[in-house]
C-alpha positions in Angstrom: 62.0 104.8 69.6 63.5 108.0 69.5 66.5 107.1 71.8 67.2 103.7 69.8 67.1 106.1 66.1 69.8 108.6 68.2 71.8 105.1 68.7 71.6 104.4 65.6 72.7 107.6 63.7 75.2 108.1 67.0 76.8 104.6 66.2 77.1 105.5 62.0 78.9 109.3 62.8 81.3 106.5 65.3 81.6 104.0 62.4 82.5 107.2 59.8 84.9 108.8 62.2 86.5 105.4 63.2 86.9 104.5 59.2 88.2 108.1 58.2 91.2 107.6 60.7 91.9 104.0 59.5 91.7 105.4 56.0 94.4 107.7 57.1 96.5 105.2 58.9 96.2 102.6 55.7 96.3 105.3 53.0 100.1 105.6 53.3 100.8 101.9 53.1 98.7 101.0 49.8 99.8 104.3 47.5 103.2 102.8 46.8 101.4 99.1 46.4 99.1 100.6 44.1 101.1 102.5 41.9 102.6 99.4 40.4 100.3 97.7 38.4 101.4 94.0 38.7 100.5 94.0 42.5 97.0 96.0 42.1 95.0 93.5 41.5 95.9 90.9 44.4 96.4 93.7 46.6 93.7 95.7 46.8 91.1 92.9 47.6 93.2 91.7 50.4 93.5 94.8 51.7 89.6 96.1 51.8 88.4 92.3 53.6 91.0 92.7 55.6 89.7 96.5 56.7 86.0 94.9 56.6 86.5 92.5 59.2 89.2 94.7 61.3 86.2 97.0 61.8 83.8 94.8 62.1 86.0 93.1 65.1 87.0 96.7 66.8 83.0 97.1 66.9 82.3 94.3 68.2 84.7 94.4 70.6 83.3 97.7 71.7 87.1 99.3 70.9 85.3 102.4 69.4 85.8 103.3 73.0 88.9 105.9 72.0 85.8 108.0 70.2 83.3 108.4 72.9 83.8 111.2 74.6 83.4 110.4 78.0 86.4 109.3 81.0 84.8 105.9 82.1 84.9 102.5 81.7 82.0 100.5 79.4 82.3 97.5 81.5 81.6 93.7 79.6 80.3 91.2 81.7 82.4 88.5 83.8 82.1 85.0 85.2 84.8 86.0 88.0 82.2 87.6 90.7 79.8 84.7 91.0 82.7 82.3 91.3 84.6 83.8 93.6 81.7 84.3 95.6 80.8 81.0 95.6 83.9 79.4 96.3 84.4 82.1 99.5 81.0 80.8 100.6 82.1 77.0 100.6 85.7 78.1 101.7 83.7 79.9 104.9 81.3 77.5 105.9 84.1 74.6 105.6 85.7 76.6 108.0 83.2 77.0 110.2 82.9 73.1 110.4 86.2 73.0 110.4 86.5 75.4 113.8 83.7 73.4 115.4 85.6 70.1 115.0 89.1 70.4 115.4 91.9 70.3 112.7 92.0 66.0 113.3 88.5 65.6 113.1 88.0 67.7 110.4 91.0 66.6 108.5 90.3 62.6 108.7 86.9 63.2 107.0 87.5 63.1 103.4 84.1 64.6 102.2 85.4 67.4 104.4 89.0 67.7 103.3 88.7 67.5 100.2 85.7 70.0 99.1 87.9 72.4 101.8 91.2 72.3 99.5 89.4 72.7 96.1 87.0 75.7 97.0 90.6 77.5 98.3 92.1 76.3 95.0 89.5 77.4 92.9 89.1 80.6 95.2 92.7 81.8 94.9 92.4 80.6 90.7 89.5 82.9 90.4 91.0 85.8 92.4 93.8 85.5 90.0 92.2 85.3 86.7 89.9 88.9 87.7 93.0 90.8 88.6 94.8 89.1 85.1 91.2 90.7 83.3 91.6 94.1 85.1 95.5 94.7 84.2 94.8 93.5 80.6 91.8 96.8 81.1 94.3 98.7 82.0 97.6 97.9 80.8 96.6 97.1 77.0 93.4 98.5 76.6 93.8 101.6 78.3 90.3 101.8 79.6 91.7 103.1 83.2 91.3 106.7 82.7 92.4 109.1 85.7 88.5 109.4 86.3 88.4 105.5 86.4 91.6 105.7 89.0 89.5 107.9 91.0 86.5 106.2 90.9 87.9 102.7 91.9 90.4 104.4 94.7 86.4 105.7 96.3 85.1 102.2 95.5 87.8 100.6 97.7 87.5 103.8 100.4 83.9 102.2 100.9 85.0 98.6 101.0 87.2 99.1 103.9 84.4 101.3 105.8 82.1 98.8 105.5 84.7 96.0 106.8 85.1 98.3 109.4 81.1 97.8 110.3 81.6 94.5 109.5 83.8 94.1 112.5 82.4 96.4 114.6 79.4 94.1 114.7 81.7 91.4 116.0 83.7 93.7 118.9 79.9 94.8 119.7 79.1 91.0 120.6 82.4 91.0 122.3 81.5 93.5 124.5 78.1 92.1 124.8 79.1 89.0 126.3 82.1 89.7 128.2 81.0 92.9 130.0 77.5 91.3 131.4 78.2 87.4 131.1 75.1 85.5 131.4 74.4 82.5 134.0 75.0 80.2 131.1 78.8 80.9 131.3 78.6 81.4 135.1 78.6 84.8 135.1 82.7 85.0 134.5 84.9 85.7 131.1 86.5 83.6 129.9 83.6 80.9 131.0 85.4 78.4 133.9 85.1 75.9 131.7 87.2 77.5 128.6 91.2 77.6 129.1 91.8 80.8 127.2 94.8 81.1 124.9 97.8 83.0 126.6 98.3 87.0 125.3 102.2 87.2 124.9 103.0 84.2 123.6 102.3 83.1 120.0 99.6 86.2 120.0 102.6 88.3 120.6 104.7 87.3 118.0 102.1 87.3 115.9 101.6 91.1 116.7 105.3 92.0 116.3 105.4 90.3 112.8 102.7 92.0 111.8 103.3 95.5 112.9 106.6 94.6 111.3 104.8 94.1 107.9 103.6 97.4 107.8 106.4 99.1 107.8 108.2 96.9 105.4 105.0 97.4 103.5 106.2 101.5 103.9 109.8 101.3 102.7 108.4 99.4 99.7 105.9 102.4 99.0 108.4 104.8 99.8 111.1 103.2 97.5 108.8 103.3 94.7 108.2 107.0 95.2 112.1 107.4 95.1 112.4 105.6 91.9 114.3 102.6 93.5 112.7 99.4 92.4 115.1 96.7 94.0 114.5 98.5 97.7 110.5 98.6 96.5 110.4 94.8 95.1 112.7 93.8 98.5 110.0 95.8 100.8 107.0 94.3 99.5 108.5 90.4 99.1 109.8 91.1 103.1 106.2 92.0 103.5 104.2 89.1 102.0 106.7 86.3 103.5 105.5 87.8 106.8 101.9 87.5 106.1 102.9 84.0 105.0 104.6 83.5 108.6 101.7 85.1 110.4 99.4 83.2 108.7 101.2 79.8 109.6 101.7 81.1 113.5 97.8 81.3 113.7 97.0 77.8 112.5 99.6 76.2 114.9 97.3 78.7 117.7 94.1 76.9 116.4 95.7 73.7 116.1 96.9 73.7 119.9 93.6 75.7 120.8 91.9 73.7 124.0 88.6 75.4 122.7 86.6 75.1 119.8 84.2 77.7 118.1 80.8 76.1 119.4 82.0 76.3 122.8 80.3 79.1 124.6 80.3 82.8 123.4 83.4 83.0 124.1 84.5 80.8 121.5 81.5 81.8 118.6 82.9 85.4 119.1 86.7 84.5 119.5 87.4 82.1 116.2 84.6 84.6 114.5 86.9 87.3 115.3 90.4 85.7 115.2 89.4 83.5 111.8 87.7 86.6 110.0 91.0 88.8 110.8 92.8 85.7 109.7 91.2 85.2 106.3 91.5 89.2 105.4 95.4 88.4 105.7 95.3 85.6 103.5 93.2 88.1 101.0 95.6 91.0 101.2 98.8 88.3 101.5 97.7 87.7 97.8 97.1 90.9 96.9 100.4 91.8 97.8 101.8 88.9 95.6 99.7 90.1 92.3 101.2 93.9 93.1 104.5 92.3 93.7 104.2 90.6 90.3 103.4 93.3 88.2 106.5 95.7 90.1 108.8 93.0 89.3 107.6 93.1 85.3 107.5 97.2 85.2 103.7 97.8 85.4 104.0 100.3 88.4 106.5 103.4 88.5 106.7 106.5 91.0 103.5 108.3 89.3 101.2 105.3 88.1 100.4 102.4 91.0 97.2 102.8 92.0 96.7 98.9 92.3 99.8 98.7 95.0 98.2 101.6 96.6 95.1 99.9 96.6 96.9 97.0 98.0 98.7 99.1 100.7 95.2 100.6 102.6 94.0 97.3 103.0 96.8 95.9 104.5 96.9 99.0 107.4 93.4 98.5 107.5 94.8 94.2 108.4 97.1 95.9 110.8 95.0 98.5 112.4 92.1 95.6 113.4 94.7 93.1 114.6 95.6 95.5 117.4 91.9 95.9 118.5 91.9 92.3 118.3 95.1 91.4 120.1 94.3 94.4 123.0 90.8 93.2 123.9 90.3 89.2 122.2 93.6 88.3 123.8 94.6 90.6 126.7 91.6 92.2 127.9 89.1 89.2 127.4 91.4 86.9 129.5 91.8 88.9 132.4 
């Protein structure tokens, strides 16, 4: 009881405060209306519904946020979480089908296909729509104070550590299998049976384009810094049509792949592995693009881009994996 009558009276001194300023911003505007008697009585009406239902609005809206003296963000609720998760959890379990199967198989079942398109439609929709919410936080209402910055620059720090555990658990079942292979596999890795895909060819390429990424990825961050948005917006384009072109490569591997994921260990951990890494790039390939957007339309200069930054650790995080997984999936695990 007490703290609901302090949240009350705290809510009236915000209401008072709020409706003293807009006095003073309005004040200025109806003096010379009022001071000619002809317009005073239409005016003045007009005026105080219209100041009733702007208030009523900005608390509703839970705008009063300018008057509460604190740096963070009052955060309303949002349909975006439970339907991107949703969608990721039919997109990945599709995929797991789809890795079992084979790209024909899978693609010549319609009650496959087609569920398999639309949770990636509505996946990459939702992803969208949460970042549009976010910049319109940020951009118009100014809700991302330098504490909130700080605050979602640690949140992300934590994401990529625990992708980090995420895939250690996988490398850990790597390990598992191929440095004590069981009887079931007749004791060798790769199992006889299993014609492993070849380290320096499409693997290679794969590796060059995406080191090469990175350091497009660099010159874009760097160019920003410098104030030079045409070398930035070139960078980071250069950047996410390689992601594209990685992307593509790895398909046409698991397309002409002579293995599927349920044969073996070997191929649970490999297109576990090699489809995880695969669907991070696809994440941080859009990622990229909504940064690459808001460059191109003047939301980011040389002291505010914390959501290109953002976008930049977790593509060297892409990067940084990709080489543990080309050294030991594809070199050392063949050999």
């Amino acid at each position: 009881m007490k703290w609901l009558k302090y949240k009350k009276k705290k809510n009236k001194e915000l209401f008072k405060d709020f409706n003293n300023s807009l006095n003073n911003f309005i004040k200025p505007i109806i003096v010379p209306i009022v001071s000619k008697p002809v317009v005073l009585v239409p005016v003045v009406p007009v005026i105080s519904q219209l100041k009733k239902k702007y208030l009523e609005s900005m608390l509703i809206t839970k705008s009063l946020h300018k008057f509460i003296k604190h740096p963070f963000q009052i955060i309303e609720s949002s349909p975006w979480p439970f339907i991107i998760g949703m969608s990721s959890f039919m997109y990945m379990s599709l995929n797991a089908i789809f890795l079992s199967y084979g790209c024909s198989t899978f693609y010549s079942n319609i009650f496959l296909k087609v569920p398999y398109q639309l949770s990636f439609i509505v996946l990459i929709l939702s992803m969208f729509m949460w970042w549009y919410d976010m910049i319109q936080e940020s951009v118009i209402e100014g809700a991302y104070t330098e504490k909130v910055q700080l605050n979602i620059s640690i949140g992300m720090i934590l994401f990529i550590l625990s992708e980090v555990m995420f895939f250690f658990g996988f490398f850990w079942a790597f390990f598992h299998f191929s440095l004590n292979p069981s009887d079931a596999i007749q004791g060798n890795w790769p199992p006889v049976s299993i014609e492993s895909i070849y380290a320096f060819g499409l693997p290679l390429i794969n590796t060059f384009i995406l080191l090469s990424s990175g350091i497009t990825l660099t010159w874009s961050h760097f160019s920003l810094l410098k104030k030079n948005k045409i070398e930035s917006v070139l960078g980071l384009f250069i950047t996410i049509l390689l992601g594209l072109v990685f992307t593509r490569i790895q398909f046409i591997e698991f397309y002409l792949a002579k293995f599927t994921i349920a044969d073996s260990a070997y191929g649970s951990v490999f297109y576990m592995l090699t489809g995880l890494h695969g669907f991070h790039v696809i994440i941080g390939t859009i990622f990229l693009f909504v940064a690459f957007l808001r460059m191109v339309f003047n939301y980011f200069n040389n002291t505010r881009f914390s959501g290109f930054e953002l976008s930049i650790w977790y593509w060297h995080f892409v990067d940084i994996v990709w080489l543990f997984v080309f050294t030991f999936i594809y070199y050392w695990g063949n050999n």
